[in-house]
VEXZABA-250378 format. One line per field, with one value per residue (C-alpha): residue number from 0; x, y, z. Coordinates in steps of 0.25 Angstrom, whole numbers, plus 2048, in hexadecimal, padded with zeros to 3 digits. Each point is the difference from the previous one (the first is absolute). Example, Ala and Ser with C-alpha at 12.3 -4.5 7.8 and 13.67 -1.06 7.14 Angstrom:
<ropas>
i	[0/1];
px	[831/806];
py	[7EE/80E];
pz	[81F/7FE];
</ropas>
This chain:
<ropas>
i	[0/1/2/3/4/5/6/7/8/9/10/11/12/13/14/15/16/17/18/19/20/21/22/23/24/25/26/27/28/29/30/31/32/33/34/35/36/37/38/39/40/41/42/43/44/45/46/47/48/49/50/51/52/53/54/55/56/57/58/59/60/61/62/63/64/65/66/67/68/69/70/71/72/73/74/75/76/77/78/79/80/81/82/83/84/85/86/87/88/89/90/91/92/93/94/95/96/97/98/99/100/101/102/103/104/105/106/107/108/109/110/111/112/113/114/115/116/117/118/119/120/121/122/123/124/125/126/127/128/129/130/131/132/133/134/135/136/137/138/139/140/141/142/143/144/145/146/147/148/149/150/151/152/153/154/155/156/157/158/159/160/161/162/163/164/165/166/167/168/169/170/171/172/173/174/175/176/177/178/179/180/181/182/183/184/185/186/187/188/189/190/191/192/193/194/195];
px	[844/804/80F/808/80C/80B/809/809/806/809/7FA/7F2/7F8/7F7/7F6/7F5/7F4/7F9/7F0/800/7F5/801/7FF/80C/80A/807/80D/806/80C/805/7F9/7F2/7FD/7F6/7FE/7F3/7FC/7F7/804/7F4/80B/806/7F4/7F5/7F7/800/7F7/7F8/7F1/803/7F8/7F2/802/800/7F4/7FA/806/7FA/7F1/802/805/7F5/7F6/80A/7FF/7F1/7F9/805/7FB/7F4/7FD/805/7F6/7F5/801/7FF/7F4/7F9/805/7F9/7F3/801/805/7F4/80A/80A/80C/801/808/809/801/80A/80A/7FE/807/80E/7FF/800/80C/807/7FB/808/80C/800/7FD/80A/80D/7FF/7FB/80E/807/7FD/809/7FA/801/7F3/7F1/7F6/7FF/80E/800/7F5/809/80D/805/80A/803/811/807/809/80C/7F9/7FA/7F3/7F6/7FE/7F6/800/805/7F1/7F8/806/7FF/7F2/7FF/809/7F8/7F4/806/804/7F3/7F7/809/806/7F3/801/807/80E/800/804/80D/804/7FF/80C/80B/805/800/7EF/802/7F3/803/7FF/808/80B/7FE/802/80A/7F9/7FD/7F6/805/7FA/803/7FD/80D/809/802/805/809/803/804/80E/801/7FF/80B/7FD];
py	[813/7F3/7FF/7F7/802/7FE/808/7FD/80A/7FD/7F3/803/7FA/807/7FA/80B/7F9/80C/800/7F4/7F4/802/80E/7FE/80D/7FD/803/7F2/800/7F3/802/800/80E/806/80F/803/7FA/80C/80D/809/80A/7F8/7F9/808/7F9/7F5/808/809/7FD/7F5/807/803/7F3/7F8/804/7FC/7F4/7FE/802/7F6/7F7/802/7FB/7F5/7FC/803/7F7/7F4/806/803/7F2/7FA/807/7FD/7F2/800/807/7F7/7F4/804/802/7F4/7F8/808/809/7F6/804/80E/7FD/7FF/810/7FE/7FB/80B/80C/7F5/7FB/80E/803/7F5/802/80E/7FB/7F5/80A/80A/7F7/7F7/80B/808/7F5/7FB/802/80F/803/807/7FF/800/80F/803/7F8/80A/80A/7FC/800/7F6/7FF/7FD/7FF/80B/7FA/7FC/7F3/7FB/7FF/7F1/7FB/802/80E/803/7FB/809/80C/7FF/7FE/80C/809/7FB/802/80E/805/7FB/805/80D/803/800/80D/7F6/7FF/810/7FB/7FB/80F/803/7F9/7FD/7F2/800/7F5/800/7FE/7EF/802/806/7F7/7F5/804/802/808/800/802/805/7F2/806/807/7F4/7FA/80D/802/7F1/801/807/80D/7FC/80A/7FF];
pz	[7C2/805/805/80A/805/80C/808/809/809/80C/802/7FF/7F5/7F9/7F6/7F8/7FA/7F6/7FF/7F8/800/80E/802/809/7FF/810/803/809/808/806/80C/7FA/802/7F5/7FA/7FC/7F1/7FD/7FF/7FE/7FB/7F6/7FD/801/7F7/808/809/7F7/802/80B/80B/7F7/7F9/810/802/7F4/801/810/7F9/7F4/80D/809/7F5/7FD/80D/802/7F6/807/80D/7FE/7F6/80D/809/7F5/800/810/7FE/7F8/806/80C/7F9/7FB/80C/807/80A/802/7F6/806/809/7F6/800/80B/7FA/7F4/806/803/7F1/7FC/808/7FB/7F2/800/806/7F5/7F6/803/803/7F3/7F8/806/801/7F2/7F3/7FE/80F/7FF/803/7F3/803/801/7F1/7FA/805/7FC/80E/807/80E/803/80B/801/7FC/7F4/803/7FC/80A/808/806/80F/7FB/7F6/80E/809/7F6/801/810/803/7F5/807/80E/7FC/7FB/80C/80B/7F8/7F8/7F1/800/803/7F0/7FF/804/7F2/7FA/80A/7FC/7F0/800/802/80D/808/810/7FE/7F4/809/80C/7F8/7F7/7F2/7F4/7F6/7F2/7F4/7F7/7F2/7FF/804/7F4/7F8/80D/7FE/7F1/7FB/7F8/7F1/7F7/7F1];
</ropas>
């Protein structure tokens, strides 16, 4: 259900934005302060199936991001048979490109109109701030560094975190203040109650 409102209340200024478009449902005072949007209590489809459905998505990702890779590394290595050794050396600047690749992948996929990666589409998942914002940019690239950063110094075992808490947050999810939605029940959340 989509509602706006306002209250005020000794001074202080209250706005309420419900689910809405912009899957937004944040309490704001006049001093900017924000209550979570998603409450897995009120809203527990939002987070039914999230945490099977991520690591789908992370698969239907790594191949997304692997044909161009190993095209990439293709092309170098006949480009040094044919230039007789010389167009190896462009094997170098492989692992770099791939880095950027990923980075570029993950923050205009997240940071994008869907706010989610090709994966996260299949899978009807959507990444928000957790006020309710859609992803951005800077926001998509640092999602994947921390996720990354978490599973090579924590081990991969760091994703068990998301089965302890209700809204499904992964420890970068936490560190950077997002959460990971299912999307296919926005818009009957969005729509109003129909009475006949």
């Amino acid at each position: 259900m989509s509602r706006c409102g306002n209250a005020q209340s000794g001074g202080l200024t209250m706005s309420y934005s419900g689910l809405g478009n912009s899957g937004a449902g944040a309490w704001r005072n006049g001093g900017g302060m924000q209550q979570h949007a998603f409450d897995p209590a009120a809203q527990p489809e939002l987070f039914r199936g999230v945490a099977t459905r991520r690591v789908f998505a992370f698969l239907i990702d790594l191949v997304v991001l692997s044909i161009p890779v190993v095209l990439g590394y293709l092309f170098i290595a006949v480009f040094g048979l044919i230039t007789l050794g010389l167009g190896w050396a462009l094997f170098w600047l492989a692992w770099p490109a791939t880095v950027i690749w990923a980075l570029v992948y993950y923050g205009a996929s997240l940071g994008g109109p869907y706010s989610a990666t090709m994966g996260m589409r299949v899978m009807d998942l959507e990444l928000r701030t957790w006020y309710g914002a859609p992803g951005y940019f800077v926001l998509g690239a640092m999602h994947a560094v921390l996720f990354w950063i978490s599973v090579s110094f924590l081990s991969p075992l760091v994703v068990l975190v998301g089965l302890f808490n209700g809204r499904r947050r992964l420890l970068h999810d936490i560190v950077l203040g997002t959460v990971v939605i299912n999307s296919s029940v926005r818009p009957q959340m969005a729509e109003p109650a129909r009475t006949f």
